[in-house]
DRENTIRO-887935 format. One record per residue (C-alpha): y, z, x; residue in three letters. Coordinates in steps of 0.1 Angstrom, whole numbers, plus 5000, padded with zeros to 4 digits. Layout:
// residues N
<node py="Y" pz="Z" px="X" aa="ALA"/>
...
This chain:
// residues 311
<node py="4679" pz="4772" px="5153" aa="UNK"/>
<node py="4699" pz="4782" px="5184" aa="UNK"/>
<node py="4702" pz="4810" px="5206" aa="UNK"/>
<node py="4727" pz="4834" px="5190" aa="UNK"/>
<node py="4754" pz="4848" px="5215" aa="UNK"/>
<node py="4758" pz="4884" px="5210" aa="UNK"/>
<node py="4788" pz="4886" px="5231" aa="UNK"/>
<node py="4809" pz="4855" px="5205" aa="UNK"/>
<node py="4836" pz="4872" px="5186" aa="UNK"/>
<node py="4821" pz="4860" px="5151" aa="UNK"/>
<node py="4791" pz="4881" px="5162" aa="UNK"/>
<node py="4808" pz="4913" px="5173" aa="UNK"/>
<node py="4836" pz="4915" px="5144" aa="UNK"/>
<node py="4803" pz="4918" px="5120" aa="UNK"/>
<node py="4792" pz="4947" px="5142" aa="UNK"/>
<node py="4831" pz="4962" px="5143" aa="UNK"/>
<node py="4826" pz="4958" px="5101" aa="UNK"/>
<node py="4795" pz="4976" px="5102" aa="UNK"/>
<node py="4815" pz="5006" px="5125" aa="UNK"/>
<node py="4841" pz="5011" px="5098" aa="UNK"/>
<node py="4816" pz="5012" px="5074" aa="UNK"/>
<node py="4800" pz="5040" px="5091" aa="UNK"/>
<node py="4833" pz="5057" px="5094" aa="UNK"/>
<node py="4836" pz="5052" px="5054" aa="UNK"/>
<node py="4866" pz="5033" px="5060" aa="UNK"/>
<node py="4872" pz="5012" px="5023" aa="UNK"/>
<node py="4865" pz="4975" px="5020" aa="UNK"/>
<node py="4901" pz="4970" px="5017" aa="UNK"/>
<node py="4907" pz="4980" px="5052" aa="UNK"/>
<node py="4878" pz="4968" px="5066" aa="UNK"/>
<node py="4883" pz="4933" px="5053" aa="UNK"/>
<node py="4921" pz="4936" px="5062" aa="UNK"/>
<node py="4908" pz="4934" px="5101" aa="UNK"/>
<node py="4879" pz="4908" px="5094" aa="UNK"/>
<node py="4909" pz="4886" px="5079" aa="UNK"/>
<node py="4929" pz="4889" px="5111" aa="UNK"/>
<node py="4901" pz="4887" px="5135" aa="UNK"/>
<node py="4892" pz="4852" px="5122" aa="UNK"/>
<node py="4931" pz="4845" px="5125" aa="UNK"/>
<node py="4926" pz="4853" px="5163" aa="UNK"/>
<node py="4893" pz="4834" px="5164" aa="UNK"/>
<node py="4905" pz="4804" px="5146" aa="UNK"/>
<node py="4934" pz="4801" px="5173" aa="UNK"/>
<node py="4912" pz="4805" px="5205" aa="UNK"/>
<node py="4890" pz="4772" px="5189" aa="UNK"/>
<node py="4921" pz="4753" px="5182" aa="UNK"/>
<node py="4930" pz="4758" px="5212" aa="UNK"/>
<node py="4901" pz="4750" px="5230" aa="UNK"/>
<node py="4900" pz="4784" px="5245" aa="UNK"/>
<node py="4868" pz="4810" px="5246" aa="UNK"/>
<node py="4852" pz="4829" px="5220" aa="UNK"/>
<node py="4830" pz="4849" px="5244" aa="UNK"/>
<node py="4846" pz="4885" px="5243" aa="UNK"/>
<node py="4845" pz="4892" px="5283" aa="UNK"/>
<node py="4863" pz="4860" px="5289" aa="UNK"/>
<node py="4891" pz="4867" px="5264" aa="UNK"/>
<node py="4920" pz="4876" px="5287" aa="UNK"/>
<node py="4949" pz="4894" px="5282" aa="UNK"/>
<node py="4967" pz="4861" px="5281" aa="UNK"/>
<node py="4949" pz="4847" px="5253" aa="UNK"/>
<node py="4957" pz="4874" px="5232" aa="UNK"/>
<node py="4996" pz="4876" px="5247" aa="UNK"/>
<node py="4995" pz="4837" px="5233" aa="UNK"/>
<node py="4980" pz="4849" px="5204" aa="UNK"/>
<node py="5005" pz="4870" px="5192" aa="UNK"/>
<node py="5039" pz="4848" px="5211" aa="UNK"/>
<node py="5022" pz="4823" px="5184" aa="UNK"/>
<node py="5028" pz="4840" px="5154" aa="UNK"/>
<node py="5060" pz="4853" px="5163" aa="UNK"/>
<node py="5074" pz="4817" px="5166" aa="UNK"/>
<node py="5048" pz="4806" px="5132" aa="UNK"/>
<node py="5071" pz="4791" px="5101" aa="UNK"/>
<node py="5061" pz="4812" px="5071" aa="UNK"/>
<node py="5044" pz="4782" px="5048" aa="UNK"/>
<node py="5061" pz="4793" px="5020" aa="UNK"/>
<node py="5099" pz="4796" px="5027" aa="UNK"/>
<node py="5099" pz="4783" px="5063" aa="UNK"/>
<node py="5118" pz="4808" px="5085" aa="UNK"/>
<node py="5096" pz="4828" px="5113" aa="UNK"/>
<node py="5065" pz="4848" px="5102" aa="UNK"/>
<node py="5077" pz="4887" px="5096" aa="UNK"/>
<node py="5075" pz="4910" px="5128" aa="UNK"/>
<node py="5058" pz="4936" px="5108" aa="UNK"/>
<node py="5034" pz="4908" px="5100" aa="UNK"/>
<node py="5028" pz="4899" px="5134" aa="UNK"/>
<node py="5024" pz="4938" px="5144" aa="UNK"/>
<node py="4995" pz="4945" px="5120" aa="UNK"/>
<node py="4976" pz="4913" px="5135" aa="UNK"/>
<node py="4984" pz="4932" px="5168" aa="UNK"/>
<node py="4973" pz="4968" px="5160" aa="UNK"/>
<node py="4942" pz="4951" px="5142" aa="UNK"/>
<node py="4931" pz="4930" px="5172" aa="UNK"/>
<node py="4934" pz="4964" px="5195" aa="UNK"/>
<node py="4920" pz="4985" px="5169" aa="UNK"/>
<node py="4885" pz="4957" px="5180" aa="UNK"/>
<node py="4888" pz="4958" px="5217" aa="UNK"/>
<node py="4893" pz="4997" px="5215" aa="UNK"/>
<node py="4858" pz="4995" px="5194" aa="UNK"/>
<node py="4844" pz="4968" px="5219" aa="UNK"/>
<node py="4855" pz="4990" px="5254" aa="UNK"/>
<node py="4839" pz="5020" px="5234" aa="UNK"/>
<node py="4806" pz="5003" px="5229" aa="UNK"/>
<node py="4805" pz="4990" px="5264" aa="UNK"/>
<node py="4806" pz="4956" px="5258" aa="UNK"/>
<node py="4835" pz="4952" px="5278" aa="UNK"/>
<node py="4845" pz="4973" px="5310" aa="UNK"/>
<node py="4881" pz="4974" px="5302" aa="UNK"/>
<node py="4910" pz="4965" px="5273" aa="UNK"/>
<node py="4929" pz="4937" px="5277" aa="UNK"/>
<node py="4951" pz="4955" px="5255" aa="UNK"/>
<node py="4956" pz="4976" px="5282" aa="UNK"/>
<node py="4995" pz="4973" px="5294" aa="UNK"/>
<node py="5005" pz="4952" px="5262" aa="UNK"/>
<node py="5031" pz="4960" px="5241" aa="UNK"/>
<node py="5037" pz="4963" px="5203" aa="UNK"/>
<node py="5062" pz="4936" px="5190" aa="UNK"/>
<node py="5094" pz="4948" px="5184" aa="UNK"/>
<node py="5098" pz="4946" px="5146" aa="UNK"/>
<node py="5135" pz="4952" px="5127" aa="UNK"/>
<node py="5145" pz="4979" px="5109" aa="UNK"/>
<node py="5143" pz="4971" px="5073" aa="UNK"/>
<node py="5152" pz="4993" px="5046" aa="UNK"/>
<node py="5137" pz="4988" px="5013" aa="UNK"/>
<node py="5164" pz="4992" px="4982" aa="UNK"/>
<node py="5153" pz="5023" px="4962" aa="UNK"/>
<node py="5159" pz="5014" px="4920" aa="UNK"/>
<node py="5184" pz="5026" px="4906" aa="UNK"/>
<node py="5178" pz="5049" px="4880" aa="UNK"/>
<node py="5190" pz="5023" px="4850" aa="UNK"/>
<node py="5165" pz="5000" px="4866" aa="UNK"/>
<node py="5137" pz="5015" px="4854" aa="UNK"/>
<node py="5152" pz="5033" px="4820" aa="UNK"/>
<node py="5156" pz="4995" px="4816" aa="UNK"/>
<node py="5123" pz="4989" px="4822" aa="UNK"/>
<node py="5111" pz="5017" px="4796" aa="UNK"/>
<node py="5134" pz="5000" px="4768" aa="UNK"/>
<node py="5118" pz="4966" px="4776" aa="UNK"/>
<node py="5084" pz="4990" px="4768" aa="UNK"/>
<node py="5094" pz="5001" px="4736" aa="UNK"/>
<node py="5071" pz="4997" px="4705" aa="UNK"/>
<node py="5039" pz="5014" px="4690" aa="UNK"/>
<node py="5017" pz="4982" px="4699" aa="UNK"/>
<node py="4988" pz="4985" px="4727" aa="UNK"/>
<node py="5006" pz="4966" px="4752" aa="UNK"/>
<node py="5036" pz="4988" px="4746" aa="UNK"/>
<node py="5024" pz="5018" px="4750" aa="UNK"/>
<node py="5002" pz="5011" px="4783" aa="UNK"/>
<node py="5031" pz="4999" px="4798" aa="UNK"/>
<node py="5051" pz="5026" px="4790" aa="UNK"/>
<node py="5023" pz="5048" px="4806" aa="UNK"/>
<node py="5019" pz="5031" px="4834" aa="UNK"/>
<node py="5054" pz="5029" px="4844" aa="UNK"/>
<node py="5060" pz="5064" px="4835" aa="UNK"/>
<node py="5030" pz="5074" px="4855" aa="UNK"/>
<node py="5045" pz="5053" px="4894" aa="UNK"/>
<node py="5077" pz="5070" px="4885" aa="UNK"/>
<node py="5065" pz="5104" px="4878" aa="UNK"/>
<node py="5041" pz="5107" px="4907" aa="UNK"/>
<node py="5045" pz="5082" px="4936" aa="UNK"/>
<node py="5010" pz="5071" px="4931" aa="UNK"/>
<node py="5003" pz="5039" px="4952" aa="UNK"/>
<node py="4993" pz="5004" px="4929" aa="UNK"/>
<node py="4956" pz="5011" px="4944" aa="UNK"/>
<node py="4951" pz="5046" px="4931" aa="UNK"/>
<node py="4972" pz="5041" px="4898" aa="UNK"/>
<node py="4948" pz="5012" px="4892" aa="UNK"/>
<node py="4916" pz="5028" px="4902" aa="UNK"/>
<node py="4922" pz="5057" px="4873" aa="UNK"/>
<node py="4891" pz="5064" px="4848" aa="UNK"/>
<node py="4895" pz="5082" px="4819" aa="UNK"/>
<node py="4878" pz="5115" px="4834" aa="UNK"/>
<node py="4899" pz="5119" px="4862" aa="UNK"/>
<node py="4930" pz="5130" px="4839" aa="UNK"/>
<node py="4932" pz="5166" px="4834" aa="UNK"/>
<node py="4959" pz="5170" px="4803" aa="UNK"/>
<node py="4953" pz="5214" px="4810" aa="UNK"/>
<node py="4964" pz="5207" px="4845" aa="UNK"/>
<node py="4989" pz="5175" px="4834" aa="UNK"/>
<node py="4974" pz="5160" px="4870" aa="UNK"/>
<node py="4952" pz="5132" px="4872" aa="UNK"/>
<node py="4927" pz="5128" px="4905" aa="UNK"/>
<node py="4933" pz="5101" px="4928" aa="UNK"/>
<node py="4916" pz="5084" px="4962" aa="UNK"/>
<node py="4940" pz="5076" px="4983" aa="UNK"/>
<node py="4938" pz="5062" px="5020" aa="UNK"/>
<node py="4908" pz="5070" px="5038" aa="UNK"/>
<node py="4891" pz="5079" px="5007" aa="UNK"/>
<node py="4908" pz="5110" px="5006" aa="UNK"/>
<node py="4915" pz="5125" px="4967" aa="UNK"/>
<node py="4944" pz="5138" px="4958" aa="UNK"/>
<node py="4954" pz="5159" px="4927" aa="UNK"/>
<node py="4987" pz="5141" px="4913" aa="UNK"/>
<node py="5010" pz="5163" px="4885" aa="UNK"/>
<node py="5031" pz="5147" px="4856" aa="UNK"/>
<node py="5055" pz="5160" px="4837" aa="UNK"/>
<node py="5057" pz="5163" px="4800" aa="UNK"/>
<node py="5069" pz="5129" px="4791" aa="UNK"/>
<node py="5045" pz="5114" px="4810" aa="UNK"/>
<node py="5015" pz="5134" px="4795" aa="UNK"/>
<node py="5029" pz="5125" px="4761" aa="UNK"/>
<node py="5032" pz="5086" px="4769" aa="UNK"/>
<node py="4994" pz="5091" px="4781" aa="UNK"/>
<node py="4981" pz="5105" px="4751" aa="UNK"/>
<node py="4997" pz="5078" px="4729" aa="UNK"/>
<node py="4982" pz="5055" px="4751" aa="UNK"/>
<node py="4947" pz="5072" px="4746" aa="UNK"/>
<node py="4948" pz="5071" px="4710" aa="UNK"/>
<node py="4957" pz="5032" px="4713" aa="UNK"/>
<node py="4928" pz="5028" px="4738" aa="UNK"/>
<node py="4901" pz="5039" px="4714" aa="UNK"/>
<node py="4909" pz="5015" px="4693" aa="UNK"/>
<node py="4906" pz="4988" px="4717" aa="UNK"/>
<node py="4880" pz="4959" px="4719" aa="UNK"/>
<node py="4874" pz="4965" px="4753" aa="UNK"/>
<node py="4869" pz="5003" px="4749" aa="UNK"/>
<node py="4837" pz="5001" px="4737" aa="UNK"/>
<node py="4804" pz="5008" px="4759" aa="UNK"/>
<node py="4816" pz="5041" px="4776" aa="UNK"/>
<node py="4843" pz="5017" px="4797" aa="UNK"/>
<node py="4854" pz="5042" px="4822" aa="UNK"/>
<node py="4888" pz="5024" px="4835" aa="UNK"/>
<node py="4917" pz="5039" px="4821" aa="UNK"/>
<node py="4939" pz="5008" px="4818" aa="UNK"/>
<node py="4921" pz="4981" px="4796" aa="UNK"/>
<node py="4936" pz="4943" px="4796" aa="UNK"/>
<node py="4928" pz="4913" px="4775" aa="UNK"/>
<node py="4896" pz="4908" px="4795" aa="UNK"/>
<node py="4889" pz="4941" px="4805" aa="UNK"/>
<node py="4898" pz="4969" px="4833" aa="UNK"/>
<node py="4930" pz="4956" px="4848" aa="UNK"/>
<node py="4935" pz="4953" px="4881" aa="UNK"/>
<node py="4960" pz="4960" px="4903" aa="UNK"/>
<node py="4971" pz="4927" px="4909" aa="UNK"/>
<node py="4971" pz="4928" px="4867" aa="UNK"/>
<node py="4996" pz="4959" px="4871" aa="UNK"/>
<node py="5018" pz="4940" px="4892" aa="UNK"/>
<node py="5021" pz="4912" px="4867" aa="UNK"/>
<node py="5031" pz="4935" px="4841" aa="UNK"/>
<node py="5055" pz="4946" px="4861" aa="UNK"/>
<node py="5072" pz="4914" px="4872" aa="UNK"/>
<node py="5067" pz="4901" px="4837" aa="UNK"/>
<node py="5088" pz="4935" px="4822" aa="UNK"/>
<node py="5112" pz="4931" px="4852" aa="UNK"/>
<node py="5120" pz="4898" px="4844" aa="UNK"/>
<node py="5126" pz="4906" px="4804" aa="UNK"/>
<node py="5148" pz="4931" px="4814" aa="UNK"/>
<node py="5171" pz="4913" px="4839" aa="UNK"/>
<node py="5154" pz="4934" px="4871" aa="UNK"/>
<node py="5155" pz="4909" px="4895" aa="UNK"/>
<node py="5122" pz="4922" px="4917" aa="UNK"/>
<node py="5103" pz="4954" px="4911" aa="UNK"/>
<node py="5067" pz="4959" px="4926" aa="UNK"/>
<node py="5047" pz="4993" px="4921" aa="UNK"/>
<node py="5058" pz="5006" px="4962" aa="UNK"/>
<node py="5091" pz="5005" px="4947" aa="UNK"/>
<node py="5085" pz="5036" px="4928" aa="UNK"/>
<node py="5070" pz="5054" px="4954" aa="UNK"/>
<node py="5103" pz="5051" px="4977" aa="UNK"/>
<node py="5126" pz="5057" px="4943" aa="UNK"/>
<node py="5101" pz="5093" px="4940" aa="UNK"/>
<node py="5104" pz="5101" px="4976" aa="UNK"/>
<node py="5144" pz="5100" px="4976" aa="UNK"/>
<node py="5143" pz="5115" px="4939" aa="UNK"/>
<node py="5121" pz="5142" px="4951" aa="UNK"/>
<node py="5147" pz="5145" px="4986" aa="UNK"/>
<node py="5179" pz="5145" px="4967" aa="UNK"/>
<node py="5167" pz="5173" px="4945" aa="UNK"/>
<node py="5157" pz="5197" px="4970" aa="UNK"/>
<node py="5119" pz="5195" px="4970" aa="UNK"/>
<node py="5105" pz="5204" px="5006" aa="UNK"/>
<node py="5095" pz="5178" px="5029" aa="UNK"/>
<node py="5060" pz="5193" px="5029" aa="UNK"/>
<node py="5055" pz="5195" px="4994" aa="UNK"/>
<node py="5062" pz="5153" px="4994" aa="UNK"/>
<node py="5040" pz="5149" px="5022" aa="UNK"/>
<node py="5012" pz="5166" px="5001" aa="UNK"/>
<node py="5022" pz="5152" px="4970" aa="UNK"/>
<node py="5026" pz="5115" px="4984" aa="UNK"/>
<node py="4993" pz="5118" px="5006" aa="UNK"/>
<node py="5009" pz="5115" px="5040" aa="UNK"/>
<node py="4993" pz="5129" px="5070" aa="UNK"/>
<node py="5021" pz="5121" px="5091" aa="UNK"/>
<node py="5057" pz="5128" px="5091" aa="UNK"/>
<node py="5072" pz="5095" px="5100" aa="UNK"/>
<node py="5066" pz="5083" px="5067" aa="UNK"/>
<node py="5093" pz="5110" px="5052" aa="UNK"/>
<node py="5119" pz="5093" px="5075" aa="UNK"/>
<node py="5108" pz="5057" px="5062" aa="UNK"/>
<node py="5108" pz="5062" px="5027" aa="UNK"/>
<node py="5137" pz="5064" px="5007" aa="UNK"/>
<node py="5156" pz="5055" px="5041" aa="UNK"/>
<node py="5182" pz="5029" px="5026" aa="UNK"/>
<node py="5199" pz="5062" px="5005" aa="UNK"/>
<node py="5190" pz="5088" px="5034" aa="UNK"/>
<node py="5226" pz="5089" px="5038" aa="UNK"/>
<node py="5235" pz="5093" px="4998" aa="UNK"/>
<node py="5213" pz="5121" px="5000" aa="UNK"/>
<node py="5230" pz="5133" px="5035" aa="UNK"/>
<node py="5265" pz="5131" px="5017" aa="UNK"/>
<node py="5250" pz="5150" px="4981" aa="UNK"/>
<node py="5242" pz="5177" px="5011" aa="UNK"/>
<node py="5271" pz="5182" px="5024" aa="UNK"/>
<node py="5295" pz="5185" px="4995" aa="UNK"/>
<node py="5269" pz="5210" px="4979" aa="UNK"/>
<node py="5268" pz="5226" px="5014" aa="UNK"/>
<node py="5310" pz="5229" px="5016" aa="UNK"/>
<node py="5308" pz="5244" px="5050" aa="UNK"/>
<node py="5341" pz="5237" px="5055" aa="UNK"/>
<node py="5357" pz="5255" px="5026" aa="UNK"/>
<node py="5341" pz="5288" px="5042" aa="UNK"/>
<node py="5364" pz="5287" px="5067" aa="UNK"/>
């Protein structure tokens, strides 16, 4: 068996893994940066350049990331998204920052580099008859039915993200509260109310669930499948499967989150109430979601505000 290198990249990304552990970051995360690390590490072999952290220069990692910029997307051809390219970027620094910190390097090559610039996208918000349209598609007294209808009901009513909707068990609802408790990013839990609608397509759903194959043996997961807990990939099948029945050309669970946001906007709820509501620590997300009808909401503003007419 051969020497093992402590300073090769494959060595110290296991050590970066273990740090984020420690910092009770979640396995999503931490294997989010473990995915883009062997991205980096697979290009620096093809390319016959080194794996030994202090030789990794600046340049490798400039090559790097001019490399994926100009990368067809496998799947539909064009270039690879910016915002694709920039979380490869912030993950890669995220490792040298970690690597400078433990003194295995002197200095970052990060140092001096900039983020890629990435354009402004705005994400549709549904419209409203989108998603009553979804609800019809729901309708019925069957299991399948009545989980959907909760489900949906639930990502409309709360802006919970597909990770926390699908992480639910059955004793973190609260139906004397109407909230249900949530871990969001970073582990942190969160406390999400529902209105009365939503309470009462959970409590249907409930009743259905006892009956349910899959219910048996104390299962804690609140949303039970064919094979058992569903997932939130599972969630996001439903979804594309009641899209698609009801003529909704793409919906995905995010969706609802930005069509709560505005909602919540364009009804006068304070920004800060959102922030806590959504699980936001930081207030660029309040200018990102919702964005594409920021100036709907601007207008509803403005004719409610009638400055003018107090002249």
């Amino acid at each position: 068996m051969g020497m093992i290198d402590l300073d090769d990249l494959r060595e110290l990304k296991n050590d970066f893994a273990t740090e984020l552990r420690r910092k009770n970051r979640s396995k999503q995360t931490i294997d989010g940066y473990l995915v883009r690390i062997d991205y980096f590490i697979d290009y620096l072999i093809e390319n016959q350049l080194p794996t030994t952290v202090p030789e990794v220069t600046r340049d490798h990692l400039g090559s790097f990331i001019e490399h994926l910029l100009t990368r067809p997307n496998k799947r539909t051809g064009e270039p690879l998204a910016a915002e694709y390219v920039r979380g490869h970027y912030r993950s890669l620094q995220q490792f040298f920052k970690y690597l400078v910190a433990e003194e295995i390097i002197p200095t970052n090559p990060f140092d001096k580099m900039t983020l890629p610039d990435a354009p402004e996208k705005l994400v549709t918000v549904p419209a409203d008859d989108q998603i009553r349209a979804l609800l019809t598609q729901c309708e019925g007294t069957d299991f399948e039915s009545l989980r959907d209808t909760a489900i949906i009901r639930l990502f409309a009513d709360t802006g919970g993200r597909a990770g926390e909707v699908e992480g639910i068990d059955l004793d973190h609802l609260d139906f004397e509260e109407d909230s249900v408790l949530v871990t969001g990013k970073g582990r942190r839990p969160r406390s999400m109310p529902f209105g009365d609608k939503t309470r009462t397509a959970l409590r249907k759903y409930l009743r259905a669930r006892a009956k349910h194959p899959k219910a048996k043996n104390d299962e804690p997961s609140l949303w039970l499948g064919r094979q058992g807990p569903m997932t939130a990939h599972g969630i996001r099948q439903m979804l594309e499967r009641r899209a698609a029945a009801a003529g909704i050309d793409h919906i995905h669970p995010h969706l609802f989150r930005h069509w709560f946001a505005h909602n919540w906007l364009a009804n006068g709820g304070q920004e800060q109430d959102l922030m806590m509501l959504a699980g936001w620590r930081s207030r660029q997300m309040l200018a990102r979601y919702g964005k594409s009808v920021a100036d709907e909401r601007a207008k509803a503003a403005h004719r409610r505000a009638r400055l003018g007419d107090k002249l």
